[in-house]
Backbone as JSON Lines, residues from 0, in Angstrom:
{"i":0,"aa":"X","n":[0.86,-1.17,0.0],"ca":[0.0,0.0,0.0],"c":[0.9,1.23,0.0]}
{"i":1,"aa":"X","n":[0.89,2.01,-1.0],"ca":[1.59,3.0,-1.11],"c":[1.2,4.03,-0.6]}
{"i":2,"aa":"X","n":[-0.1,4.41,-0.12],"ca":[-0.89,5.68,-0.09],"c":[-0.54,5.76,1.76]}
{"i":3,"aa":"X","n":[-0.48,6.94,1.93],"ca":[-0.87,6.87,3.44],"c":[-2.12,7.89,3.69]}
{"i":4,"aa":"X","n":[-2.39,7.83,5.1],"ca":[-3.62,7.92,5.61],"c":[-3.81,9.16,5.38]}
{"i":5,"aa":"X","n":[-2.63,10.2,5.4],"ca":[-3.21,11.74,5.2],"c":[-3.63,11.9,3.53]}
{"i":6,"aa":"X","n":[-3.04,11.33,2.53],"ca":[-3.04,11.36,1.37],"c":[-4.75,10.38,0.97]}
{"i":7,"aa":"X","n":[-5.13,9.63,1.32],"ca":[-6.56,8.74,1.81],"c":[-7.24,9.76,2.14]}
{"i":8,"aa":"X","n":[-6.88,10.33,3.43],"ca":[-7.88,11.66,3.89],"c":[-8.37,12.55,2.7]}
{"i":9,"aa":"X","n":[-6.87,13.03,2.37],"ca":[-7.22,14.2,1.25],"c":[-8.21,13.76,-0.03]}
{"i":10,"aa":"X","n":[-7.65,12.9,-0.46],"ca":[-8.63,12.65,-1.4],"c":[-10.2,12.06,-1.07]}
{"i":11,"aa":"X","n":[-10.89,11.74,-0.1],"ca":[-11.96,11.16,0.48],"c":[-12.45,12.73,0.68]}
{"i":12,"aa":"X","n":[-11.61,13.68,1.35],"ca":[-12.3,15.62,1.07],"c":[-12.78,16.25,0.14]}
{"i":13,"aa":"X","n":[-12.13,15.19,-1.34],"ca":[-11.92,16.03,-2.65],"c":[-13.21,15.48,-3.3]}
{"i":14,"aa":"X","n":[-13.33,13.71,-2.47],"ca":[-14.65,13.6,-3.37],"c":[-15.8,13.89,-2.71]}
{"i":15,"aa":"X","n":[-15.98,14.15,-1.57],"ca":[-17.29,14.98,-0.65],"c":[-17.57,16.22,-1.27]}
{"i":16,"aa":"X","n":[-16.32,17.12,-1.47],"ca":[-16.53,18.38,-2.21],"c":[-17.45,18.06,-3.42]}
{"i":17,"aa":"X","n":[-16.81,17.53,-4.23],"ca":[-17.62,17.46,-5.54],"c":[-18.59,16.31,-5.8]}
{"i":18,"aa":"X","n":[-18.84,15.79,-4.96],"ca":[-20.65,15.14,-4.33],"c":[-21.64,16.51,-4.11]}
{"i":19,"aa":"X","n":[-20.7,17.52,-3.0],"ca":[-21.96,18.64,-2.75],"c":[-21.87,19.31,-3.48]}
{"i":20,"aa":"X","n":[-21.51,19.93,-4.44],"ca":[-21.44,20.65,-6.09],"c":[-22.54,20.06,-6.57]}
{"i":21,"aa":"X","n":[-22.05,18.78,-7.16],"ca":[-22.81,18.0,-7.98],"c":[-24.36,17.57,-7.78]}
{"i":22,"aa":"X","n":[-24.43,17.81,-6.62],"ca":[-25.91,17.69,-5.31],"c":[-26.58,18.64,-5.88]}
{"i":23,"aa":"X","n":[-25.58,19.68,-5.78],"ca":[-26.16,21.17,-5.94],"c":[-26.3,21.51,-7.21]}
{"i":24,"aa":"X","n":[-25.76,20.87,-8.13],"ca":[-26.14,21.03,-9.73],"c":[-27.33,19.97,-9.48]}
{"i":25,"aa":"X","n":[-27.55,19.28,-9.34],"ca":[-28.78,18.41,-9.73],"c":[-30.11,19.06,-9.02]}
{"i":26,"aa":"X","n":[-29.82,19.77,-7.94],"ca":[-31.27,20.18,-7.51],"c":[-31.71,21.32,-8.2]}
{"i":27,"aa":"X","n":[-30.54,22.14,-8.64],"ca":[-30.89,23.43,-9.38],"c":[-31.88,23.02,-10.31]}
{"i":28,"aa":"X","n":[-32.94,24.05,-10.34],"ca":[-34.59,24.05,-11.31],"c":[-33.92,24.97,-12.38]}
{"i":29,"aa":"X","n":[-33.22,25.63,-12.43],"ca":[-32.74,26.77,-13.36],"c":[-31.76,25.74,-14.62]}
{"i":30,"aa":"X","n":[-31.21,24.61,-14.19],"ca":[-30.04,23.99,-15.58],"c":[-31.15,23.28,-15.97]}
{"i":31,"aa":"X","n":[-30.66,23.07,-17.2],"ca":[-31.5,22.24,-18.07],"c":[-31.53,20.88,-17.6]}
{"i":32,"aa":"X","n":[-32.99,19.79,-18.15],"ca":[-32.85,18.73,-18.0],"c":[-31.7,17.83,-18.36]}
{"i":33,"aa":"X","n":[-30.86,18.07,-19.11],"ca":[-29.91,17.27,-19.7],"c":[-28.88,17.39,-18.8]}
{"i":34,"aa":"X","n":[-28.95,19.0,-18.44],"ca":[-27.6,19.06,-17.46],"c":[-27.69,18.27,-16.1]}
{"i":35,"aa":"X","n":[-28.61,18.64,-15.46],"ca":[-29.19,18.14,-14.5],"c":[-29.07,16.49,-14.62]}
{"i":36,"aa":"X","n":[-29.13,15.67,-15.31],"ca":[-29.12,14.47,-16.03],"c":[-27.73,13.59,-15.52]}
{"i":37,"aa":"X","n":[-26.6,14.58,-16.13],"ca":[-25.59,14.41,-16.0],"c":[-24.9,14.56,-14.95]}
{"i":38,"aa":"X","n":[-25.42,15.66,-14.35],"ca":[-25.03,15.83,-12.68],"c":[-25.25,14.97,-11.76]}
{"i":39,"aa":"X","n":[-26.45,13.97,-12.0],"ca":[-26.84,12.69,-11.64],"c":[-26.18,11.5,-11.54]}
{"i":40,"aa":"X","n":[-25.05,11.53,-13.32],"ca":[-24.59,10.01,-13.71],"c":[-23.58,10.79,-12.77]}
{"i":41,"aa":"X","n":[-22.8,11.87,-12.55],"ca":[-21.65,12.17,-12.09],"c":[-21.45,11.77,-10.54]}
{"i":42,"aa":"X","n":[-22.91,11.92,-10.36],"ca":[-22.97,11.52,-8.36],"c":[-22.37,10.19,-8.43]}
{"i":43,"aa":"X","n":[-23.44,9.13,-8.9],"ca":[-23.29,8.27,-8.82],"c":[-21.94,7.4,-9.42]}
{"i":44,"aa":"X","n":[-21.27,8.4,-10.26],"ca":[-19.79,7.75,-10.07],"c":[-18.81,8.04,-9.44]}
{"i":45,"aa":"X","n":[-18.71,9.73,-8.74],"ca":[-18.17,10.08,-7.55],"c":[-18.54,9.38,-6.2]}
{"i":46,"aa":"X","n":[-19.89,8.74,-5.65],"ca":[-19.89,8.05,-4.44],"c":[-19.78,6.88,-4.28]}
{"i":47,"aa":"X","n":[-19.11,6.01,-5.82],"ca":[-18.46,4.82,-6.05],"c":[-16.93,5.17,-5.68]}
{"i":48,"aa":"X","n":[-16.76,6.2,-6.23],"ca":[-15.06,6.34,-5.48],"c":[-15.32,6.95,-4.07]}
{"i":49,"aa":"X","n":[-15.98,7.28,-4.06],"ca":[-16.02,7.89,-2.25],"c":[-16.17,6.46,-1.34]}
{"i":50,"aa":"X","n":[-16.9,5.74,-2.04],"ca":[-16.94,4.17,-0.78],"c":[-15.75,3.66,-1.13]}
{"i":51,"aa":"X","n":[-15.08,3.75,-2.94],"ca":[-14.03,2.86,-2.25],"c":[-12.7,3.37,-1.4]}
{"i":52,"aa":"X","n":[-12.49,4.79,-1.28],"ca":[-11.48,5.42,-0.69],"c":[-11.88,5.22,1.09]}
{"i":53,"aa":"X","n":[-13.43,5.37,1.36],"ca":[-13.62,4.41,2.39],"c":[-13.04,3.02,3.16]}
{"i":54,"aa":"X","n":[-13.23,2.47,1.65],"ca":[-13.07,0.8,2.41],"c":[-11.51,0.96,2.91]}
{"i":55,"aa":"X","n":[-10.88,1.53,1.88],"ca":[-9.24,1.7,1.63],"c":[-8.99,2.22,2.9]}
{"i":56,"aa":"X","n":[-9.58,3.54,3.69],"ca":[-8.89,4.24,4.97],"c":[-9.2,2.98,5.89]}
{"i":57,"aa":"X","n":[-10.69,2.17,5.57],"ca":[-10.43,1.26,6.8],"c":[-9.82,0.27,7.02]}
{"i":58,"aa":"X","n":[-9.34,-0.52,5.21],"ca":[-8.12,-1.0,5.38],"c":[-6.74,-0.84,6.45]}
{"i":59,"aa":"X","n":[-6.53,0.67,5.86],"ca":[-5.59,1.01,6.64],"c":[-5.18,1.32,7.84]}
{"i":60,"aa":"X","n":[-6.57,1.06,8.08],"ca":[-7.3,1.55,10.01],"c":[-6.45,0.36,10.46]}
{"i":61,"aa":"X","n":[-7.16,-0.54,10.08],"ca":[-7.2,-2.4,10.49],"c":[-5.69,-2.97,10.15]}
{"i":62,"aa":"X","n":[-4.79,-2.19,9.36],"ca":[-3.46,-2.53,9.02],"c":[-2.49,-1.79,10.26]}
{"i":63,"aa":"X","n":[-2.78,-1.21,10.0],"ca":[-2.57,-0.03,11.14],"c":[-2.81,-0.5,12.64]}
{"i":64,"aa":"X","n":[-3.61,-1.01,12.99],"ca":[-3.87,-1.58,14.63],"c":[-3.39,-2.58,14.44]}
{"i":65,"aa":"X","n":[-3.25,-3.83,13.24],"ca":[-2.74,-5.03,13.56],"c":[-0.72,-5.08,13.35]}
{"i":66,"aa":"X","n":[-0.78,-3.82,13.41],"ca":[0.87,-3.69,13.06],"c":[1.41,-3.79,12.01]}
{"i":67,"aa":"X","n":[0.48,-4.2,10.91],"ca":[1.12,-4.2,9.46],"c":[1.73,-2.85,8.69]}
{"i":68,"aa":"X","n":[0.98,-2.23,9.16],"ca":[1.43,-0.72,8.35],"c":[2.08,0.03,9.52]}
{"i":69,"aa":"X","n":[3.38,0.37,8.96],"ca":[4.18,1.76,10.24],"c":[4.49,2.66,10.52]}
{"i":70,"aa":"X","n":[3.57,3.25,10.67],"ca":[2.95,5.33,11.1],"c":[4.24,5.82,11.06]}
{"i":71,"aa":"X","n":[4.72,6.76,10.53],"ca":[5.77,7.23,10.56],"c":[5.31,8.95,10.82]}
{"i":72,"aa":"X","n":[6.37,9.27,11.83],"ca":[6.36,10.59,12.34],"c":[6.46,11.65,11.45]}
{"i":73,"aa":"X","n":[5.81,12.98,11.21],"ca":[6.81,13.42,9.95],"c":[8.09,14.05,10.29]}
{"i":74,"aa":"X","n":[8.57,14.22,9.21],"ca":[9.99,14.14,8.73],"c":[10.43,15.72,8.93]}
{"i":75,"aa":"X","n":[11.42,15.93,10.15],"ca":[11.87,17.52,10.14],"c":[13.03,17.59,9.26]}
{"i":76,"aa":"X","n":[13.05,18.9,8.55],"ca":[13.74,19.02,7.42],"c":[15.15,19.86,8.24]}
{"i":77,"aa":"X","n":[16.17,19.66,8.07],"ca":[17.2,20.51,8.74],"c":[18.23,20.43,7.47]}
{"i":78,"aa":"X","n":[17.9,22.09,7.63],"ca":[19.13,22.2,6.37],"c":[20.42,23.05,6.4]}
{"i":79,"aa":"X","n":[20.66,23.27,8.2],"ca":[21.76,23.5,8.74],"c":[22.16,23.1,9.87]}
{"i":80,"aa":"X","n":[23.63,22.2,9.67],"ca":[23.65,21.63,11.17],"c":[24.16,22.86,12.08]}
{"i":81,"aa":"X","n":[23.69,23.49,13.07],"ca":[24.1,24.35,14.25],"c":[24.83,23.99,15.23]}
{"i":82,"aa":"X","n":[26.87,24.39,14.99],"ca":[27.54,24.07,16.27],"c":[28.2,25.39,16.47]}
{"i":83,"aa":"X","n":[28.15,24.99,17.86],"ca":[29.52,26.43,18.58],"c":[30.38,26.5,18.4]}
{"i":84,"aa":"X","n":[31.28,27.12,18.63],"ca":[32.96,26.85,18.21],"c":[33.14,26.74,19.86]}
{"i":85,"aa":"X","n":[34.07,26.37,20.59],"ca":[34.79,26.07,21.69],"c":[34.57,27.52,22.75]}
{"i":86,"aa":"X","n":[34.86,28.28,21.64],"ca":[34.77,29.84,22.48],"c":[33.18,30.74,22.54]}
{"i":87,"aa":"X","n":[32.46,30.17,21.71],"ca":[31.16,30.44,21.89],"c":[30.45,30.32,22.66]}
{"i":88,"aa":"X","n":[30.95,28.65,22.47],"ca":[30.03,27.86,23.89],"c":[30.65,28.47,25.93]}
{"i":89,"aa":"X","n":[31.28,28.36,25.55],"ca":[32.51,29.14,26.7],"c":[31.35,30.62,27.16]}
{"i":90,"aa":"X","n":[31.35,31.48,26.26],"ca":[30.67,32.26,26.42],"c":[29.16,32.44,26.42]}
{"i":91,"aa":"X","n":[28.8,31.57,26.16],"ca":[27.04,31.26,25.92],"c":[27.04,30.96,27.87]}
{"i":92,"aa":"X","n":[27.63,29.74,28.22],"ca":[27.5,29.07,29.14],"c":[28.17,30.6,30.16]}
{"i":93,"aa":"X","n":[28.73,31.45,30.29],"ca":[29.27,32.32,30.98],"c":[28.21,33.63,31.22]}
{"i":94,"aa":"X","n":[27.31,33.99,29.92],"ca":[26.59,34.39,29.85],"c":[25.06,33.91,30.63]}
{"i":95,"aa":"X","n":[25.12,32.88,30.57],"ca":[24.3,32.39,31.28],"c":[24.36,32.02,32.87]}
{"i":96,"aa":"X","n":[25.62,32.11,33.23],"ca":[25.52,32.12,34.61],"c":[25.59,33.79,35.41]}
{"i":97,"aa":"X","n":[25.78,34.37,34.38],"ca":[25.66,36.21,35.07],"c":[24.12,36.65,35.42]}
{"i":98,"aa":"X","n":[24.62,37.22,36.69],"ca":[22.89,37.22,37.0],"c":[22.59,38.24,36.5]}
{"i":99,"aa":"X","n":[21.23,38.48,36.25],"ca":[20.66,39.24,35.37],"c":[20.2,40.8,36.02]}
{"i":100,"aa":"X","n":[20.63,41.66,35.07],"ca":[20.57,42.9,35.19],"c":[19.3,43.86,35.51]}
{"i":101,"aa":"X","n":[18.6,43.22,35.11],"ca":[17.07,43.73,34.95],"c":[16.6,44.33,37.11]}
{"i":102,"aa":"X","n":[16.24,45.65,36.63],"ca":[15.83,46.02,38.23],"c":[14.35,45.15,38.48]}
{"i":103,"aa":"X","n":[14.66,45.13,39.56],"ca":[12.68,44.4,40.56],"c":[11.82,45.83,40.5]}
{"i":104,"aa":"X","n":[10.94,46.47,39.55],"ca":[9.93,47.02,39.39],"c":[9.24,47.25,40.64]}
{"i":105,"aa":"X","n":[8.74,48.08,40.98],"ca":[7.84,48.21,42.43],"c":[6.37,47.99,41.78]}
{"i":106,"aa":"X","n":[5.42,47.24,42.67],"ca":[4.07,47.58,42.46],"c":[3.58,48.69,41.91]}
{"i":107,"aa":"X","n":[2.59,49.01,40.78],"ca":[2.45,50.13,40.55],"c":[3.09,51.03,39.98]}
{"i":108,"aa":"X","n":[4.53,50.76,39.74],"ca":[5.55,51.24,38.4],"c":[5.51,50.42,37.32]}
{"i":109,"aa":"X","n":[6.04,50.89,36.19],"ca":[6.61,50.68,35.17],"c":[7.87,50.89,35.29]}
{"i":110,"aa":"X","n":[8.5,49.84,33.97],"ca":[10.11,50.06,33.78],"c":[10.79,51.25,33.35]}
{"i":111,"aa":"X","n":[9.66,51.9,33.16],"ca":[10.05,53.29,32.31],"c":[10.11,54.28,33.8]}
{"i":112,"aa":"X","n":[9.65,54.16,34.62],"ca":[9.5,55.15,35.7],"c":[8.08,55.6,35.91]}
{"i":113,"aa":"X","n":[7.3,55.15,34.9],"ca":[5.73,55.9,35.32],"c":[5.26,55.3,36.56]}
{"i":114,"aa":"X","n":[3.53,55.55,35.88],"ca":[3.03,54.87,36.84],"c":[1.58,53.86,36.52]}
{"i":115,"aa":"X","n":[1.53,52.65,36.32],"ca":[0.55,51.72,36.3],"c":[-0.43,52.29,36.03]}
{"i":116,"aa":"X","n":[-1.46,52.5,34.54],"ca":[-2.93,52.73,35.06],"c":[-3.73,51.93,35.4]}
{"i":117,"aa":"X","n":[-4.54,52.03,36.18],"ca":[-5.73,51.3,36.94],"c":[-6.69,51.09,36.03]}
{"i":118,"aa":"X","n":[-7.39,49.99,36.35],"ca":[-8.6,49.66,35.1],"c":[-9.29,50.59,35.73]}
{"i":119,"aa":"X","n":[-10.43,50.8,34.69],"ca":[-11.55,51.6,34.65],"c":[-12.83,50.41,34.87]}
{"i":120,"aa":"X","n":[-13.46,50.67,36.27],"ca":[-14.52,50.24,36.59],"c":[-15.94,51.4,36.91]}
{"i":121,"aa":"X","n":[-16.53,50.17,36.27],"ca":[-17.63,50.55,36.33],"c":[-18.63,50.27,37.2]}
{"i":122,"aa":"X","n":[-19.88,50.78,37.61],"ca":[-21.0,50.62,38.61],"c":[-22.01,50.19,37.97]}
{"i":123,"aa":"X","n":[-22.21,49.05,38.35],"ca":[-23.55,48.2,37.92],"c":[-25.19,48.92,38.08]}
{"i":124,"aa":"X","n":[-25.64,48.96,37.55],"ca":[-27.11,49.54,37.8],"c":[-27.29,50.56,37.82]}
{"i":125,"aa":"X","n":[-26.69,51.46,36.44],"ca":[-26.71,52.59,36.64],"c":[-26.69,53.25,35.01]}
């Protein structure tokens, strides 16, 4: 089985879509009988592929729980490996043990020096 389950999905979406089109061409009173006609043979050969892309996902349901088929995670793409040089890391790790500069803010300040506005409440029943 070549297909997997998201690729099953997608296409089982593609033929629901154009079931409700085709729904919707056949009820239209405005196309002609002929068209309308055809919108008919079209259902009925779109919800022949819609059951069998069915049977197929539950194939793969049932392959899938009995261990035959093997879910694979997807695939992260890395298209640069990221290393430090000796002296980077030196300094990353040095940087990280300096304690941090940042002042403790008081209640009711900002970092800028202002001062906090207060929400705006309101009085019920009024």
């Amino acid at each position: 089985m070549a297909e997997t389950l998201g690729s099953l999905v997608d296409k089982l979406t593609i033929a629901n879509i154009r079931l409700w089109h085709l729904e919707d061409a056949r009820r239209d009173r405005s196309l002609a009988d002929a068209d309308r006609l055809r919108a008919a043979d079209a259902i009925a050969e779109v919800n022949s592929q819609r059951n069998d892309l069915m049977d197929e996902i539950d194939n793969f349901l049932y392959l899938a729980a009995h261990g035959k088929v093997k879910l694979q995670a997807p695939k992260m793409k890395i298209y640069r490996k990221f290393r430090l040089t000796a002296e980077e890391e030196a300094a990353a790790e040095a940087l990280a043990r300096t304690p941090s500069r940042a002042k403790a803010v008081p209640p009711g300040k900002t970092r800028r020096g202002g001062v906090k506005s207060r929400p705006v409440t309101t009085r019920r029943g009024r």
